[in-house]
C-alpha positions as CSV (number, residue, x, y, z in Angstrom):
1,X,13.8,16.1,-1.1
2,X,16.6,14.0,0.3
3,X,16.5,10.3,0.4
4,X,17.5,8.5,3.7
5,X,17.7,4.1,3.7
6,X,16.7,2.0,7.2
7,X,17.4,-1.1,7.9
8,X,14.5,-2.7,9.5
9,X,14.4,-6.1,11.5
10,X,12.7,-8.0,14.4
11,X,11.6,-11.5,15.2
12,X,8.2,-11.1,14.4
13,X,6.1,-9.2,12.1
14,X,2.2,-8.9,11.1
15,X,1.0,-6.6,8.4
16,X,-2.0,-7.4,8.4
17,X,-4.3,-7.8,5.0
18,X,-7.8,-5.8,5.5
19,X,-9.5,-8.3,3.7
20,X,-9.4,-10.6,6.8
21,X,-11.9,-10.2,8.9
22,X,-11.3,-12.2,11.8
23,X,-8.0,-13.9,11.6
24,X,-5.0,-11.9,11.3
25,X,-3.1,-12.6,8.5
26,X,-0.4,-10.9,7.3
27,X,1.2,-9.4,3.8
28,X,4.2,-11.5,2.6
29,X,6.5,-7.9,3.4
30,X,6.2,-5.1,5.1
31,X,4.0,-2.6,3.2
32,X,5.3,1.2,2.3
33,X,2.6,2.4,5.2
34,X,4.4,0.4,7.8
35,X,7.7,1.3,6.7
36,X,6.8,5.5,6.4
37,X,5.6,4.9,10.0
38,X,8.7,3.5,11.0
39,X,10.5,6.8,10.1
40,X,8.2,9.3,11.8
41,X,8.7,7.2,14.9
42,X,11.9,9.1,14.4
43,X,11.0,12.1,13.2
44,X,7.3,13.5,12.4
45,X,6.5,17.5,12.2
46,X,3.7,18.7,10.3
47,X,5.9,20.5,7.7
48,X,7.3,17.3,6.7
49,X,6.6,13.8,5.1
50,X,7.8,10.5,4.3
51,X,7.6,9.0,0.6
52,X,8.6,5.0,0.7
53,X,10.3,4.8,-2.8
54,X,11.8,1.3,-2.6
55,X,12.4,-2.1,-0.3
56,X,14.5,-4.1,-0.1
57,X,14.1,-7.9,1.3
58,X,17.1,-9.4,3.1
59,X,15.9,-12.2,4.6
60,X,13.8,-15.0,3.1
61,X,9.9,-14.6,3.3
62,X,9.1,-17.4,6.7
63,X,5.6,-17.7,8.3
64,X,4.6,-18.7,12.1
65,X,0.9,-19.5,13.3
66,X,0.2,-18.1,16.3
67,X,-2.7,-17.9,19.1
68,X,-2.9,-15.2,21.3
69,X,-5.3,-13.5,23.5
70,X,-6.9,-9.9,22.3
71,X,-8.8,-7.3,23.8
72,X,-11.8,-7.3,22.0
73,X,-13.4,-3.8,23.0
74,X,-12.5,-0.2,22.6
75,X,-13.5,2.5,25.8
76,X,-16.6,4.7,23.6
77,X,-16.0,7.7,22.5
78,X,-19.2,8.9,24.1
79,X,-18.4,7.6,27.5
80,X,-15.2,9.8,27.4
81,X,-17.0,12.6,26.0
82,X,-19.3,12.3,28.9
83,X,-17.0,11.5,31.4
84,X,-14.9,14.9,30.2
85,X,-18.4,16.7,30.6
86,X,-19.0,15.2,34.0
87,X,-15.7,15.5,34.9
88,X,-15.6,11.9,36.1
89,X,-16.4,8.4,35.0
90,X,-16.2,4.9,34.6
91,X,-13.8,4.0,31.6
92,X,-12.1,0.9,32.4
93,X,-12.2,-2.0,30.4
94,X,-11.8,-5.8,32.2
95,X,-9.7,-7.8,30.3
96,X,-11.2,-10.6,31.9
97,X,-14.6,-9.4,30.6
98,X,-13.6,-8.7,27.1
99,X,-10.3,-11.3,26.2
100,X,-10.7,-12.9,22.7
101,X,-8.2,-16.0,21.6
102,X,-7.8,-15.4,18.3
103,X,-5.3,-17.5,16.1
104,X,-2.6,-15.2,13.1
105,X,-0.2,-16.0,10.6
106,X,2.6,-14.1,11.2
107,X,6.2,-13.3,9.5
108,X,9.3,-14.5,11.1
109,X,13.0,-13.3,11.2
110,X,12.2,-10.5,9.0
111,X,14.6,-8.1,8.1
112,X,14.2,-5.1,5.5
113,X,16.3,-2.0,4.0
114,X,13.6,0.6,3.1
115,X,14.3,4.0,1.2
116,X,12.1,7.0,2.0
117,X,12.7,10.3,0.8
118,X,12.3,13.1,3.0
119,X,9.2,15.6,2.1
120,X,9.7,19.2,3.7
121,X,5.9,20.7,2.7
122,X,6.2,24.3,0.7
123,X,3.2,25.2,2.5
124,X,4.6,24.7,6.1
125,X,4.1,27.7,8.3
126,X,7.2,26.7,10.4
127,X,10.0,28.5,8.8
128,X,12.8,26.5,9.7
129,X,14.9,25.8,6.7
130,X,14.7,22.3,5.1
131,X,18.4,21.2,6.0
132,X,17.5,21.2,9.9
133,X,14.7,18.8,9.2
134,X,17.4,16.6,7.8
135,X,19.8,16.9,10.4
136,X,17.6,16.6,12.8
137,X,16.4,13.5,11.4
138,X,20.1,12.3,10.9
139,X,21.2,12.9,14.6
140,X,18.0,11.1,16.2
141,X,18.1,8.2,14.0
142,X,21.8,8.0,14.8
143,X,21.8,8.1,18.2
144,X,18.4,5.7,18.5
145,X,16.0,8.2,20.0
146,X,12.4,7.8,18.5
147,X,9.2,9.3,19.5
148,X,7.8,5.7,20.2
149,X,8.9,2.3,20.0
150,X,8.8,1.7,16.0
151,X,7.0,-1.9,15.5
152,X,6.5,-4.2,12.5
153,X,2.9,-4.0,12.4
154,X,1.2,-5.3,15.5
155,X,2.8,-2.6,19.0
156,X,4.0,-6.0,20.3
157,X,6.3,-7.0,17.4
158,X,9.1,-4.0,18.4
159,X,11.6,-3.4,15.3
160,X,15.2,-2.6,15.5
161,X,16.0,0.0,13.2
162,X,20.0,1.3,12.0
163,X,20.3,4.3,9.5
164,X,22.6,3.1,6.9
165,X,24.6,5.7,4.7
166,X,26.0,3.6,2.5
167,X,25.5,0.2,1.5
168,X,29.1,-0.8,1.3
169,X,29.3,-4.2,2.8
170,X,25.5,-4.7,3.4
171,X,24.2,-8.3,2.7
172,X,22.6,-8.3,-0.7
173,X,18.3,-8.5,-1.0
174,X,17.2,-12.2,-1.0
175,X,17.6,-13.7,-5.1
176,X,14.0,-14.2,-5.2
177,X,10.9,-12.9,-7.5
178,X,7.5,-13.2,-7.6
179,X,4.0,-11.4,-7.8
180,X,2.8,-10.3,-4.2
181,X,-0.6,-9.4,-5.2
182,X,-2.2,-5.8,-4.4
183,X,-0.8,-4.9,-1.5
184,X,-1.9,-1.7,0.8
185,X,0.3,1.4,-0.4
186,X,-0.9,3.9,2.3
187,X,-3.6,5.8,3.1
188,X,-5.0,9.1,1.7
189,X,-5.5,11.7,4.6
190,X,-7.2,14.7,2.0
191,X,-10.3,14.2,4.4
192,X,-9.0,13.4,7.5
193,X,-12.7,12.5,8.8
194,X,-12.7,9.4,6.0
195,X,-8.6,8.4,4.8
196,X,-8.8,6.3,2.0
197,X,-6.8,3.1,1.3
198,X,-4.6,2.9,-2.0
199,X,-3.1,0.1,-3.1
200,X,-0.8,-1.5,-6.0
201,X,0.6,-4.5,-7.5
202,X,3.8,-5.1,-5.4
203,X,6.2,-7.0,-7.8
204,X,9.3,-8.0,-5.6
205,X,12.4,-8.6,-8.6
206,X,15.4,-10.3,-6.8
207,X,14.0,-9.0,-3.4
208,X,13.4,-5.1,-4.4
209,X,10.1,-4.1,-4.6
210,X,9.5,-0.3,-6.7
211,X,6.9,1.3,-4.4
212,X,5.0,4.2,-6.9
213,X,4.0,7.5,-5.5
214,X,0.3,7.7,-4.4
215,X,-0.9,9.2,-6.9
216,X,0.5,7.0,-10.1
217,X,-1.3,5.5,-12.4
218,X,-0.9,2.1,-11.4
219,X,-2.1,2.3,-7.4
220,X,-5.8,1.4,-7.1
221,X,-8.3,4.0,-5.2
């Protein structure tokens, strides 16, 4: 495994806490599934993956209520089954019809350096050799290509991301510590039909937060 470091920022920012219901309301930091998601926005293959293994917090932890207006229906899946069947169908959705105004507390000016290390599977049938996984990785995230616009939770919070190689002259995490609470760590794809959401006691320590491997001791199943 190699380990790679992002730097992570954008106005805006929702990760949003599953025990909410109906409100969004989000996590005081970005969580290690939002961050892995951020790199295979750059680079995802199925022989690889992404292990969050630390973040850092470089801006101070600033909140923003917000209202806005949500689509509040999906298209079913057995309409598009049918209509794949038929080979024709009705599958729009009015926004008009199905608009819901639904207030959030979201982050502000957030801004992150998360380290990931880089995963190439020993049971991958795609023999390419592990070091053009990493280059590849290298040259896309360099040159800003991604396979969709990474976000910071919600699609309409777009991140802007920079590979950093060394954190020579980088602004120092924010001098703050504090308990965070059980935080989502990621989600456990063994059955793909039912993932299953881990999570751990994030402890931020002078803005780093240690992000344990799935399957320590301390993250909750």
């Amino acid at each position: 495994m190699k380990s790679y470091c992002l730097e992570i920022s954008g106005d805006f920012a929702c990760f949003t806490r599953p025990e909410m219901k109906v409100e969004r309301v989000s996590y005081d930091v970005i969580t290690p599934s939002s961050a892995r998601a951020v790199f295979e926005t750059i680079l995802w293959k199925p022989a690889i993956r992404w292990h969050v293994r630390r973040i850092e917090v470089l801006r101070p932890i600033r909140w923003i209520n917000l209202r806005r207006n949500e689509v509040g229906a999906v298209v079913s899946v057995r309409n598009a089954q049918q209509a794949m069947t038929a080979g024709e169908g009705d599958l729009a959705l009015y926004i008009e019809d199905e608009r819901q105004q639904r207030a959030g507390l979201f982050l502000r000016d957030v801004a992150y350096r998360v380290h990931a290390d880089l995963e190439v599977r020993d049971d991958r049938r795609d023999p390419m050799p592990p070091m053009k996984y990493r280059e590849m990785f290298e040259r896309r995230a360099d040159k800003g290509q991604c396979v969709n616009q990474p976000y910071l939770g919600c699609r309409e919070f777009a991140a802007r991301v920079r590979r950093l190689e060394t954190l020579s002259g980088e602004p120092a995490p924010i001098r703050e510590t504090r308990d965070l609470g059980w935080m989502l760590h990621d989600l456990d794809f063994g059955n793909p039909a039912d993932p299953q959401p881990h999570f751990f006691r994030a402890q931020m320590t002078d803005g780093v937060i240690e992000v344990p491997r799935l399957n320590a001791r301390e993250v909750a199943r």
